[in-house]
C-alpha positions in Angstrom: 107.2 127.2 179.5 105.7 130.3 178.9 102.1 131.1 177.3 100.9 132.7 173.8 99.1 135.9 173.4 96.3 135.9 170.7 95.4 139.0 168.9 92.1 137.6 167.2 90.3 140.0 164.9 86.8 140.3 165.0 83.6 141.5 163.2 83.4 145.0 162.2 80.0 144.5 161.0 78.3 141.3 159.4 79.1 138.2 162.2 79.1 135.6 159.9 82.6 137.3 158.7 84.2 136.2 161.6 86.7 133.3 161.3 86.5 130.0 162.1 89.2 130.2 164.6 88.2 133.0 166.8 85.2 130.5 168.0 88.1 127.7 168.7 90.1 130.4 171.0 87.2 131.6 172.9 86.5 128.5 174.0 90.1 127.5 174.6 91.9 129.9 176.2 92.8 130.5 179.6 92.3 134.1 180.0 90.1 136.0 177.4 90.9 139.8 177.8 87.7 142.4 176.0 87.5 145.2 175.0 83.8 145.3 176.3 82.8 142.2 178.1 79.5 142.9 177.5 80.0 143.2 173.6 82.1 140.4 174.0 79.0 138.6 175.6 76.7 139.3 172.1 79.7 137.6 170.2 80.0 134.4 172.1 76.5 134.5 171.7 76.2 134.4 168.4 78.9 132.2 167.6 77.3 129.7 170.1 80.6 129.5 172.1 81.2 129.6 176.2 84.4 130.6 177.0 86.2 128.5 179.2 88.7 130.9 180.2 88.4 133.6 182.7 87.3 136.8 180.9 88.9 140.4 182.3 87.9 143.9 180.8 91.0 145.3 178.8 90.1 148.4 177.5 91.8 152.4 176.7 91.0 153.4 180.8 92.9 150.5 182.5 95.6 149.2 179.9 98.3 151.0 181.5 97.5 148.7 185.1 95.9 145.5 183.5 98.7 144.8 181.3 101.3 143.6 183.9 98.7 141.2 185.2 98.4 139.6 181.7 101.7 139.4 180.8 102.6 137.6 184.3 99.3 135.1 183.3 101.8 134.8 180.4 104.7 133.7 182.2 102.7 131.5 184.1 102.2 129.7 181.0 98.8 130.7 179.9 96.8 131.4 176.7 95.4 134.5 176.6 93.0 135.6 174.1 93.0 139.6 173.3 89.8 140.9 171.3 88.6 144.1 170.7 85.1 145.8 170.0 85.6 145.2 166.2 88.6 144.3 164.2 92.3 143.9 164.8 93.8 144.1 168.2 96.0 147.2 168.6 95.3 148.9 165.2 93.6 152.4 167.0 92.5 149.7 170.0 93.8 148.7 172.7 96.6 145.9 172.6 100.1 147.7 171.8 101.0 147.3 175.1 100.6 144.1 175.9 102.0 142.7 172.7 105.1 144.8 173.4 105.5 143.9 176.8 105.1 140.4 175.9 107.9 140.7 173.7 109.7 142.1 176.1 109.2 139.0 178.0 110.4 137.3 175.1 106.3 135.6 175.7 104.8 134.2 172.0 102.3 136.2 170.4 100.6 134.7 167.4 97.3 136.1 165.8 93.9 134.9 164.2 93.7 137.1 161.0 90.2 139.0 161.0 88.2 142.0 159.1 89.5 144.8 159.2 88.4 148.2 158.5 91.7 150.0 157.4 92.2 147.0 154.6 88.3 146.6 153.4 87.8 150.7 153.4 91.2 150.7 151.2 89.9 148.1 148.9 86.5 149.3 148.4 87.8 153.3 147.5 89.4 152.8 144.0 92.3 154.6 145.0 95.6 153.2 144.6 96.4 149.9 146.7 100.0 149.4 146.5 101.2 151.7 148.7 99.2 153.3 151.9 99.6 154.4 155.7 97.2 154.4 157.9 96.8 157.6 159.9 94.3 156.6 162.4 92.2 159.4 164.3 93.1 162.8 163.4 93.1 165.7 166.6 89.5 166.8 167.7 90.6 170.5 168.1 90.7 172.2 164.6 94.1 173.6 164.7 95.9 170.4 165.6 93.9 168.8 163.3 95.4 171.2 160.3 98.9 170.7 162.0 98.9 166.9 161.5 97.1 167.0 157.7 99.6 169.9 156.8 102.7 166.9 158.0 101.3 164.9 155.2 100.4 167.0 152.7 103.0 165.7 150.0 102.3 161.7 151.1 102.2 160.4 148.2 101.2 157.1 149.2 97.0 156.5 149.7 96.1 157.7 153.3 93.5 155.9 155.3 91.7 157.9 158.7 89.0 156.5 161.3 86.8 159.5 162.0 83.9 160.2 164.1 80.3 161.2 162.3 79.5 164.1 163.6 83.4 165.5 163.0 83.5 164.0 159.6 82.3 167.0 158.0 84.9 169.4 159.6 87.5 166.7 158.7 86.6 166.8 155.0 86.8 170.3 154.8 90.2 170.6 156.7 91.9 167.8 154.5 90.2 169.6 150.9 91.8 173.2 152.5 95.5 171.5 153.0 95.5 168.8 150.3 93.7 170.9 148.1 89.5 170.5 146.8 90.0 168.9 143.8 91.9 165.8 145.4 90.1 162.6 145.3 88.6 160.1 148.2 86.3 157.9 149.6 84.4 158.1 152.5 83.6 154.6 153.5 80.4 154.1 155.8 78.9 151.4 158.2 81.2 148.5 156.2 79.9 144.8 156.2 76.8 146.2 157.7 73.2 146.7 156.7 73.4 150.2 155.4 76.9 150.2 153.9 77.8 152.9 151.8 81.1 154.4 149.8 81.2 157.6 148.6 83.7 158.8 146.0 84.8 162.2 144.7 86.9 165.2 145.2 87.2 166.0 148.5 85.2 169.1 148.2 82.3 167.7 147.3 82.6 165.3 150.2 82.8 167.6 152.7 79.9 169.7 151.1 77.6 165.9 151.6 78.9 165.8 155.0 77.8 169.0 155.9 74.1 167.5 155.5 74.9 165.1 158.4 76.2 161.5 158.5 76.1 158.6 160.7 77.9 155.0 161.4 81.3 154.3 161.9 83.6 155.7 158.7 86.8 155.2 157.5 88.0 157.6 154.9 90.8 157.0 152.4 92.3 159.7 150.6 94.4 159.6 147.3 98.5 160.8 148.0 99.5 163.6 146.9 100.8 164.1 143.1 103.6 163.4 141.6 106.0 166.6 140.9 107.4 167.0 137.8 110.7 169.1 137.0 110.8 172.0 139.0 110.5 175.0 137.0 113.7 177.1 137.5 114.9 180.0 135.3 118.4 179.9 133.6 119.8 182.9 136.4 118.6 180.8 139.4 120.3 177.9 138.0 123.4 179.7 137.1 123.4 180.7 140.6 123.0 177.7 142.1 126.1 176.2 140.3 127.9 179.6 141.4 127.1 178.4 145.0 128.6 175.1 144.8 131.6 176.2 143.1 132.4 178.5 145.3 132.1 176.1 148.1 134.6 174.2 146.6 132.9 172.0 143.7 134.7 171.4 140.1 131.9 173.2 137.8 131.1 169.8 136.6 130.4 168.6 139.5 128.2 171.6 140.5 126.5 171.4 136.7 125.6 167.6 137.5 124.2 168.6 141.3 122.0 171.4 140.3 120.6 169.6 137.3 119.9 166.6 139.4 117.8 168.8 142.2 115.6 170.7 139.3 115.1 167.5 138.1 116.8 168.4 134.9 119.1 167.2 132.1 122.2 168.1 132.5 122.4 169.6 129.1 120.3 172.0 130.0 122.0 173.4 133.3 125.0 173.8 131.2 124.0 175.8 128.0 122.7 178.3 130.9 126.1 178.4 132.6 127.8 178.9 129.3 125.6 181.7 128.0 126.0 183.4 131.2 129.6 183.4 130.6 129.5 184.7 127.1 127.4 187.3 128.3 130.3 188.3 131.1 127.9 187.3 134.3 130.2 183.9 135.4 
């Protein structure tokens, strides 16, 4: 029989948010892998557990060489416990790895739900819900930083970023420079913690309060990009269009229906230009 692998989420701020069952897997499993031991330490701590387990560091520095030893403590049936610093276990920490190598393994991974920063931050902006991605960290240098905003400049769905304080600023005014000043966000700071604070507005006048300096750990969610209505296209360039397609082979129907459907269009429309370009001798 083979073991489990636990992805347990923990704190990201206030330690009474931690679940009930992280305390019952850090004192059961075999192996407990941290992100920090010694943060790991504080936790137990406070949560008035003693792992019984052995505890290993598991962190961004020696995933890559620990992860084979965990996943053969796996096949030796053992359970082993994966936690990071705060929140959930491979979402921008470590812990892809090893969940995919154990499921190479065909191994068991299971998790203990926790907070998590992406899903409070998205709650807490006011910006639509129903459909986001996560984004994680964007590029410290500023022109890969533009290159990966400018890839998702017509997202339409909510966007949600980890940033750094003291890059926040430059982050703010990159994103109001490619998704444009006047789109909205919220810049969500030190959540579940003492001095939590979201603030909401245009992202220009975010990245003009950032300027002034801000610290704690953020998480900013910014709204998708607009919907596009019917593209504005003169009567020549449509006429032209359908010229294309026919001559390519299409009945003028079909091309009418094609062109109409790209300019988001009614069809009606794409045709009266087609006939009165060929009353006035241009089809």
């Amino acid at each position: 029989m083979t073991g489990t692998l636990v992805l347990a989420g923990t704190p990201i701020g206030d330690i009474s948010d931690a679940p009930p069952r992280l305390a019952e897997e850090l004192a059961g499993a075999d192996v407990v892998a941290a992100e920090d031991t010694r943060r790991l330490r504080r936790l137990t701590q406070a949560l008035g557990v003693t792992p019984k387990g052995r505890v290993v560091s598991y962190f961004e520095g020696n995933e890559t060489a620990r992860t084979p030893e965990l996943v053969e403590e796996l096949a030796g049936g053992a359970r082993v416990l994966l936690v990071t610093d705060a929140g959930m276990p491979s979402v921008s920490d470590p812990g892809y790895r090893l969940v995919a190598a154990a499921v190479e393994q065909d191994i068991r991974v299971t998790a203990v739900p926790g907070p998590s920063a992406v899903l409070t931050a998205l709650a807490l902006s006011g910006l639509p819900v129903d459909r986001f991605c996560f984004e994680g960290f964007l590029p410290r240098k500023a022109g890969e930083r533009l290159g990966r905003l400018r890839e998702v400049a017509g997202e339409r769905r909510t966007l949600v970023y980890f940033e750094a304080p003291h890059r926040l600023d430059d982050t703010l005014a990159a994103m109001a420079e490619v998704f444009g000043a006047d789109r909205r966000a919220a810049v969500c700071r030190e959540l579940t913690k003492t001095y939590e604070e979201v603030r909401r507005g245009p992202l220009g006048e975010l990245a003009a309060w950032a300027a002034e300096g801000v610290r704690g750990e953020i998480t900013v969610v910014v709204e998708g990009a607009p919907e596009k209505g019917p593209e504005e296209t003169d009567d020549a360039e449509l006429v032209r269009r359908v010229r294309v397609r026919e001559e390519a082979g299409e009945r003028r129907k079909e091309a009418i229906a094609a062109v109409a459907a790209e300019a988001g269009l009614p069809k009606r429309q794409v045709f009266d230009a087609v006939v009165a370009a060929k009353n006035a001798g241009s089809v």
